[in-house]
C-alpha positions as CSV (number, residue, x, y, z in Angstrom):
1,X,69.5,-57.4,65.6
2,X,72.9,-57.4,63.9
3,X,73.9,-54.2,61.8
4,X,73.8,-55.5,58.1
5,X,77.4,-54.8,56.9
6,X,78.0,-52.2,54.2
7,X,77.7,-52.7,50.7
8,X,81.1,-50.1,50.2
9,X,84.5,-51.1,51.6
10,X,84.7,-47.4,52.5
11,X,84.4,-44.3,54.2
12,X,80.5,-43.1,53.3
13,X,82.2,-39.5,53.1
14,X,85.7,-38.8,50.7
15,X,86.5,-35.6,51.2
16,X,85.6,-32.3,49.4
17,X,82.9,-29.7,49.5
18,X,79.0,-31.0,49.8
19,X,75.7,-29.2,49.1
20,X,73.7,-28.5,52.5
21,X,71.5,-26.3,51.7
22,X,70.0,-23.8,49.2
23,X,70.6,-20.5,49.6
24,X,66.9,-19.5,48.7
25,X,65.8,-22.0,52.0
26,X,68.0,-20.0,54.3
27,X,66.6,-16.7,54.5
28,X,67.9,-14.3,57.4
29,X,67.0,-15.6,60.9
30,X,66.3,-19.5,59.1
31,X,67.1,-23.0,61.0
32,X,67.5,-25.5,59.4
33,X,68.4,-29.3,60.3
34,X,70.8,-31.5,58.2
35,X,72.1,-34.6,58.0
36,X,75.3,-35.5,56.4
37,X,78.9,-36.9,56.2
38,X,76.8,-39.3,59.3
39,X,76.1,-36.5,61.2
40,X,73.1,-34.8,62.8
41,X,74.0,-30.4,61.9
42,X,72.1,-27.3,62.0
43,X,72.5,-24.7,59.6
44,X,71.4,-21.1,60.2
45,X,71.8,-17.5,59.0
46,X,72.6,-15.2,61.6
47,X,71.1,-11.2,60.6
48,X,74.2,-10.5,59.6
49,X,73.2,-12.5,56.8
50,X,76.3,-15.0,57.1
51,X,75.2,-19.0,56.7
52,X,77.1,-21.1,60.0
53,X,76.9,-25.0,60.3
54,X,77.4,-26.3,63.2
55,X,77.4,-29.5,65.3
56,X,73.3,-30.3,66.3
57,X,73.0,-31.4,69.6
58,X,73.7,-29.1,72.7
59,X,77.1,-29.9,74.9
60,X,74.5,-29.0,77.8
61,X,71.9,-32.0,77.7
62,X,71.5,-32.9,74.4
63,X,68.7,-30.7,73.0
64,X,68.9,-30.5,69.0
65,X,69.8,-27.1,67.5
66,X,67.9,-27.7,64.2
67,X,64.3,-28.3,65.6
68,X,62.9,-25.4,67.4
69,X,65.9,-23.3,68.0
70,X,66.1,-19.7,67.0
71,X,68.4,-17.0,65.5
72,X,69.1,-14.0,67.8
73,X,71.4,-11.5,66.4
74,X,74.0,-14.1,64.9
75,X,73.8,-16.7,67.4
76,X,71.5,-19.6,67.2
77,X,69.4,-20.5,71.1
78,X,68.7,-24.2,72.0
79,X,65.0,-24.5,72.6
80,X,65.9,-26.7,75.9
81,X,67.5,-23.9,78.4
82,X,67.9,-21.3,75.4
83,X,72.2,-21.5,75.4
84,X,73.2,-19.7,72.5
85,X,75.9,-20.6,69.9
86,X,77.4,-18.1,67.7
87,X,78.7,-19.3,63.9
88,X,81.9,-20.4,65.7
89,X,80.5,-23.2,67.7
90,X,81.5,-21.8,70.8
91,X,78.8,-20.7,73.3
92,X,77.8,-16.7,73.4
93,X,75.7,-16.8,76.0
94,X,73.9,-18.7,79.3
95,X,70.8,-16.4,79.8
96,X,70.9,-18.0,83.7
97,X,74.5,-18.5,84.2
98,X,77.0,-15.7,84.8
99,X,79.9,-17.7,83.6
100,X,80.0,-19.8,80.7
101,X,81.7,-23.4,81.0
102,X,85.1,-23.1,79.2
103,X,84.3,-26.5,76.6
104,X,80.8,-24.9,76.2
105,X,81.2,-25.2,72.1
106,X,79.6,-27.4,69.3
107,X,81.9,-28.2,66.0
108,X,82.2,-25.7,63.6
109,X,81.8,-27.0,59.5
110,X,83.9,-25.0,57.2
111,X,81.0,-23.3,54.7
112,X,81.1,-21.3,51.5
113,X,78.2,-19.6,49.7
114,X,78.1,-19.8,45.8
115,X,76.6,-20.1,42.7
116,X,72.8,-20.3,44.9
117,X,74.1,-23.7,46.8
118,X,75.8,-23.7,50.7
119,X,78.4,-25.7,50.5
120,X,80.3,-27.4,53.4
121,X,83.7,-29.1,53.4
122,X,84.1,-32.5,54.7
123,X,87.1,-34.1,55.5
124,X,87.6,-36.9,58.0
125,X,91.5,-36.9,58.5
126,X,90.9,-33.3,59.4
127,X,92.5,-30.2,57.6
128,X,90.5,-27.3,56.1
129,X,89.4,-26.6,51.9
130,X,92.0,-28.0,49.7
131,X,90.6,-26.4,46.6
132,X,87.7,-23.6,45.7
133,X,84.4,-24.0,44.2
134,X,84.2,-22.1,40.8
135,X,81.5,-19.2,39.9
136,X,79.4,-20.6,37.5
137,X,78.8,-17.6,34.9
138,X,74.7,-19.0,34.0
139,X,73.7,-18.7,37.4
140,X,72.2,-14.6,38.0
141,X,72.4,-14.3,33.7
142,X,69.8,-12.7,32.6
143,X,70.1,-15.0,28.9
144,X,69.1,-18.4,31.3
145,X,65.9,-19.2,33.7
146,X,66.3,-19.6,37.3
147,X,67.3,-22.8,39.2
148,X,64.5,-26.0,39.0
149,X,65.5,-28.4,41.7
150,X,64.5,-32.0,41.8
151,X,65.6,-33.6,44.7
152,X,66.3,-37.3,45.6
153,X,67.2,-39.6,49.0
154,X,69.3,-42.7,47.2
155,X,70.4,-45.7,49.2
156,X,74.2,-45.8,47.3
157,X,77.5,-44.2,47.5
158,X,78.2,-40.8,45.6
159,X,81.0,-42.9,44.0
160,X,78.7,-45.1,42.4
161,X,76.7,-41.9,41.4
162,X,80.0,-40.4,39.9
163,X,80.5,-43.2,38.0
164,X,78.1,-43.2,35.8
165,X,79.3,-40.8,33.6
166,X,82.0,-42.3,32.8
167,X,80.0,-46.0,32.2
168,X,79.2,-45.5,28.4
169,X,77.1,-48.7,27.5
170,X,74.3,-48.1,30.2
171,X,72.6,-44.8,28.5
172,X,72.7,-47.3,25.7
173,X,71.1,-50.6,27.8
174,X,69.2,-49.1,30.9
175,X,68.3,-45.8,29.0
176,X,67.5,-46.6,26.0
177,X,69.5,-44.3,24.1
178,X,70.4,-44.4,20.3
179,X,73.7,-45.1,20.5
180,X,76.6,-45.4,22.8
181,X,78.1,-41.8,23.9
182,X,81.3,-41.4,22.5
183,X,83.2,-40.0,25.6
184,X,86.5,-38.9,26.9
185,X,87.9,-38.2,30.1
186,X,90.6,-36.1,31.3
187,X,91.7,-35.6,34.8
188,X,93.4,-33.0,36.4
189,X,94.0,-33.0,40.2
190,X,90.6,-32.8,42.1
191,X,89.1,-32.3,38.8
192,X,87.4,-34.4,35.9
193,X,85.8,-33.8,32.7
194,X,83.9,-35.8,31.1
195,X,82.9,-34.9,27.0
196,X,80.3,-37.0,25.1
197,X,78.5,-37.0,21.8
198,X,75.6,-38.9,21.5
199,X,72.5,-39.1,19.2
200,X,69.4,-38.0,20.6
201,X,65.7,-38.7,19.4
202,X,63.6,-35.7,19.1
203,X,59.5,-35.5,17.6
204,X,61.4,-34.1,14.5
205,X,64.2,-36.7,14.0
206,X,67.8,-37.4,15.2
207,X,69.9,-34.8,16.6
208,X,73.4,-35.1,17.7
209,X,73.6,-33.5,21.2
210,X,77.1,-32.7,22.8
211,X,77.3,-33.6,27.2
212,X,80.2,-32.2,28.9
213,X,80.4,-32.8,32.6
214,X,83.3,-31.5,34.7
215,X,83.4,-32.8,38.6
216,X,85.1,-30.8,41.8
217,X,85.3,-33.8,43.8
218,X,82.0,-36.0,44.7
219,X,80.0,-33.5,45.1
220,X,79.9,-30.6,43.2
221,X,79.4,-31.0,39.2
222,X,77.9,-29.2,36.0
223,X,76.8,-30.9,33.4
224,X,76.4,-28.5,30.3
225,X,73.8,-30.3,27.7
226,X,73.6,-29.1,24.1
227,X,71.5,-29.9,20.5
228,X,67.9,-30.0,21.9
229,X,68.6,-27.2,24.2
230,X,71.2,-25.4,25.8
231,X,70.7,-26.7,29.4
232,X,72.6,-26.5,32.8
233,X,72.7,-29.5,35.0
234,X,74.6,-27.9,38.5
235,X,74.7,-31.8,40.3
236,X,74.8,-31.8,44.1
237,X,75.2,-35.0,45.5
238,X,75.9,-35.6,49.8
239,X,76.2,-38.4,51.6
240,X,74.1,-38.5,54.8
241,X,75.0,-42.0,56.5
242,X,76.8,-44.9,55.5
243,X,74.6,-46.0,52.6
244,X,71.8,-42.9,51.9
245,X,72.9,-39.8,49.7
246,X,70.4,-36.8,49.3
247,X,70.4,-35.9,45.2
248,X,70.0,-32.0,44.3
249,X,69.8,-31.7,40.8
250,X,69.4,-27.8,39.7
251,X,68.6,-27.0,36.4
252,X,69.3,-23.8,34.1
253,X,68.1,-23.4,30.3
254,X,68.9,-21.2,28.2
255,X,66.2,-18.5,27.0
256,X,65.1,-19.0,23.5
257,X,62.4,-18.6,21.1
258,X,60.3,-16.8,24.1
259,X,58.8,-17.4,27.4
260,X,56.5,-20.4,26.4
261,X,59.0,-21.8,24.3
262,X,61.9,-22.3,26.7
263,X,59.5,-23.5,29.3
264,X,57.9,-26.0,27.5
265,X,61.0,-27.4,25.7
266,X,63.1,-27.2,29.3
267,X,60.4,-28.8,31.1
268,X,60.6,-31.9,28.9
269,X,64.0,-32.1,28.5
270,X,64.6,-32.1,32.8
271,X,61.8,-34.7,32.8
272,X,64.2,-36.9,30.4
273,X,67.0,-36.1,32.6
274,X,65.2,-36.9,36.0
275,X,63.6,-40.1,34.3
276,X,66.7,-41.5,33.7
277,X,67.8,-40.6,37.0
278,X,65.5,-42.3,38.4
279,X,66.0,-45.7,36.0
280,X,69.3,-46.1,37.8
281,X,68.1,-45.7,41.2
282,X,66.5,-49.4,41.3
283,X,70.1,-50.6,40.1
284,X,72.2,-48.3,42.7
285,X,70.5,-49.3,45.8
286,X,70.3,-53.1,45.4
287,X,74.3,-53.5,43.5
288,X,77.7,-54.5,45.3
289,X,80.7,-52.0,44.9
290,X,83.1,-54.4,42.3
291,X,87.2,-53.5,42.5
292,X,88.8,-54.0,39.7
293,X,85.4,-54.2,37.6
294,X,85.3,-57.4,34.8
295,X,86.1,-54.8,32.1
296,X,85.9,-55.5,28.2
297,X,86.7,-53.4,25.1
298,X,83.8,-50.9,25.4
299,X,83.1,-50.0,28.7
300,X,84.5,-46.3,28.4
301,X,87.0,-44.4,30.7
302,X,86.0,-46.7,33.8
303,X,89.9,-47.5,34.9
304,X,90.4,-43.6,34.6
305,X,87.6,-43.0,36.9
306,X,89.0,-45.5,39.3
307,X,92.2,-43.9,39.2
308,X,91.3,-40.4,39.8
309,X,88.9,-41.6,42.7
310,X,91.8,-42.4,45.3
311,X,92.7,-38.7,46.2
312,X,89.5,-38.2,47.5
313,X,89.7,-41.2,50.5
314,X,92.1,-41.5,53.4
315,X,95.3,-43.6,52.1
316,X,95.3,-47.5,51.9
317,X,91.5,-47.1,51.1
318,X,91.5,-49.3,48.2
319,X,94.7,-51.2,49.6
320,X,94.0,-55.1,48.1
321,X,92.0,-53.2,45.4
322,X,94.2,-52.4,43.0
323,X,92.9,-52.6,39.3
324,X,95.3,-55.1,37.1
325,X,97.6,-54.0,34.5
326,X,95.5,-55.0,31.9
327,X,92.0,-53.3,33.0
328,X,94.4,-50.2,34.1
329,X,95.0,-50.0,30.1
330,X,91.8,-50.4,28.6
């Protein structure tokens, strides 16, 4: 059967840093398979207590790293013939073999460890991290609750993801929001913000609730959400193949009125959050990637978005592309 082509005239990965893990799934001596940027990896933390990410599949015959193989000291064994592979890639030991083969190595993925998430930099024309992660101050305070993760396979692009925040009239439309977000972008380099007002419908009346979202790249994001209740949105989104991202969306809210109170009133306002989430995946996984878009006066920042997209795919990407003077404007 023929491959079905793919719905995005473009690389499934840009470049930047991607989730891979939690840090509270990796405990010392954990293995862990993963799939991303379309390929097969195994992450594991050596005793020294150190994350690695490496390349799954054995140079020896194949065996995968991720299912069944162990941590000893801070090498990780293949459960085939029990080679070991330390958080370089290369290969530490043979437990038969008196000499090691010279090109005995798997590929190492540059990692970093912060804010609770492992985070892995991904760049297909090569060359290492091009900008740092920030510490998020809310994550470890003692004044907001501990991560709640909801997590998601999709069958789109992060781009399309990215986009949304920045595509005003849908919250309106496919949401069902009171009004359209009033929202403003600014760029600046690898980074966007994103700041929106928007009315928001609560058991006692309207309040006007505040969203500002500010993007590393693809796929690192905080979303700060204010007027029902303070809450942190710390977006993850990583592409695994050429149309399937895996969704991580951890949430913080800030303590107040009590124990019960902050549960209850964060609990219902994630649920909104992941409910609307989950209104656009039906829309994401059967739509066509448009460039230019058929803008019109109201569509929000959308050219912006487009603009600042670029960096983060190899050149000539969106060569033929190229939004018109007019929608470049609006």
């Amino acid at each position: 059967m023929a491959k079905t082509k793919s719905r995005f005239p473009f690389t499934s990965s840009p470049k930047g840093w991607f989730c891979v893990g939690l840090s509270r799934d990796l405990p010392v001596g954990g293995v862990l398979p993963v799939q991303a940027f379309e390929h097969d990896l195994v992450l594991f933390r050596g005793e020294d207590g150190k994350p690695a990410l490496l390349g799954a599949f054995c140079p020896h015959m194949g065996a995968h790293l991720g299912h069944g193989g162990k941590v000893v000291g801070d090498n990780v064994k293949c459960p085939f013939h029990a080679w070991e592979f330390n958080g370089e890639g290369k290969c530490a030991k043979i437990p038969y073999a008196q000499r090691i083969p010279p090109k005995a190595s798997v590929r190492k993925w540059e990692i970093v460890e912060k804010n609770g998430l492992i985070m892995a930099w991904n760049n297909i024309e090569g060359g290492g991290p091009e900008w740092q992660l920030p510490d998020i101050p809310e994550v470890g305070s003692p004044d907001w609750t501990e991560y709640e993760v909801r997590e998601w396979d999709i069958k789109t692009h992060s781009m399309e993801m990215a986009e949304n925040q920045v595509d005003v009239a849908h919250f309106q439309y496919l949401h069902g929001t009171l009004n359209y977000p009033n929202s403003v972008a600014e760029e600046n380099g690898h980074m966007m913000t994103v700041t929106s007002k928007a009315d928001m419908g609560t058991s006692r009346g309207t309040t006007q609730g505040g969203i500002q979202s500010t993007s590393w790249g693809f796929g690192f994001q905080t979303i700060r959400f204010s007027g029902i209740v303070d809450t942190l949105l710390v977006a993850a989104v990583t592409p695994k193949d050429e149309e399937t991202v895996h969704v991580r969306f951890c949430f913080m809210v800030k303590k107040t009125g009590g124990a019960d109170v902050t549960r209850g009133v964060g609990k219902a306002f994630i649920s909104e959050v992941s409910r609307q989430l989950e209104q656009d995946i039906p829309v994401w996984e059967n739509k066509v990637f448009v460039h230019p878009p058929m803008l019109c006066e109201g569509d929000g920042p959308i050219p912006l978005y487009r603009r600042w997209l670029r960096q983060f795919f190899p050149a000539g990407t969106f060569e033929g592309m190229n939004l018109t003077s007019e929608q470049a404007n609006a």
